[in-house]
Residue, then its C-alpha position, 0 to 999 in steps of 0.5 A: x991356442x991357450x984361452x989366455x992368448x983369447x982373452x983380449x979378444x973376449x975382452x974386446x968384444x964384451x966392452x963393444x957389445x956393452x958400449x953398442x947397448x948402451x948406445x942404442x938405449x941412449x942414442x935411438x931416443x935422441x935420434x929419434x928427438x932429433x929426426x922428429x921434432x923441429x925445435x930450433x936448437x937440435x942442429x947446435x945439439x947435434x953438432x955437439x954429439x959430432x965432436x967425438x967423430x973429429x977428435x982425435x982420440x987421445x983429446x977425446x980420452x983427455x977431455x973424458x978424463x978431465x970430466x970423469x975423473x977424480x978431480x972431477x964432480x963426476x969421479x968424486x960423486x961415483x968414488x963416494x958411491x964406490x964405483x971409480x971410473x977411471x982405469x976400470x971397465x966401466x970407465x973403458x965402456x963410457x969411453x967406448x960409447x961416448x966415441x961410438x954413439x955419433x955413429x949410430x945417432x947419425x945414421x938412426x935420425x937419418x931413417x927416421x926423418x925417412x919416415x912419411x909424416x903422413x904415416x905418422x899422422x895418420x897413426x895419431x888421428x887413428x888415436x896411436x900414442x906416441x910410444x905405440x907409433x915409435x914402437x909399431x911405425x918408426x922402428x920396423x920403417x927405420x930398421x934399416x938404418x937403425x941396424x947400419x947405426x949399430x954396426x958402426x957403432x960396434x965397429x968403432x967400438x971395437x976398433x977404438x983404442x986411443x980414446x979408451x987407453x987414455 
């Protein structure tokens, strides 16, 4: 087999491991905001970080392009720093992590609400931080469905190409 015959492969899955990094460094805060306090508005939040799960992906990839493109605040800002991002990889990585985050987050803030909060709590009258507590307690008690929250989220990744093509 010619290594050319392997390069979407490789192309794949480097956009897919990109996309599932920054997913987890942007999705493990979020579910944990929203498995871990009680502020009223994170159902409405949460139901917006639902909506790429039922789009279809050619509205998604529509909806992307009308807020990254070149008409767009957003595209003029990142082609006024030199870094366009419709029809390149980095476009193809927001598309690919957008489509893919509601998975992790998902199934993340689910195992984290999973935790005690006397666990929790007796962390913070022992006079833990909460980074130490999210650190030393939530992650090797949610691990778990952290874990299942990346593989979805890779898999999606992976697998999407409607939203990415348009």
């Amino acid at each position: 087999m010619m290594l050319s015959e392997l390069m979407p492969l490789y192309l794949s899955l480097r956009l897919a491991l990109t996309a599932t990094l920054f997913g987890l460094l942007i999705g493990l805060p979020i579910a944990w905001f929203l498995g871990h306090t009680q502020w009223k508005g994170r159902e409405v939040l949460d139901s917006l970080i639902s909506i790429p799960m039922v789009l279809p992906p050619t509205v998604l990839g529509y909806y992307l392009l009308l807020i990254l493109g070149r008409n767009s605040w957003i595209g003029r800002l990142a082609e006024r720093f030199g870094t366009p991002l419709v029809f390149t990889t980095r476009g193809a990585i927001i598309a690919a992590t957008v489509v893919s985050i509601p998975f992790f987050i998902k199934s993340a803030r689910a195992a984290i609400e999973g935790i005690p909060s006397d666990l929790l709590d007796a962390a913070r009258v022992l006079g833990r931080t909460e980074i130490n507590i999210f650190f030393s307690i939530v992650i090797p008690n949610a691990w778990k469905g952290i874990t299942a929250g990346l593989v979805l989220m890779f898999a999606r990744a992976l697998g999407d190409f409607g939203t990415t093509q348009t």
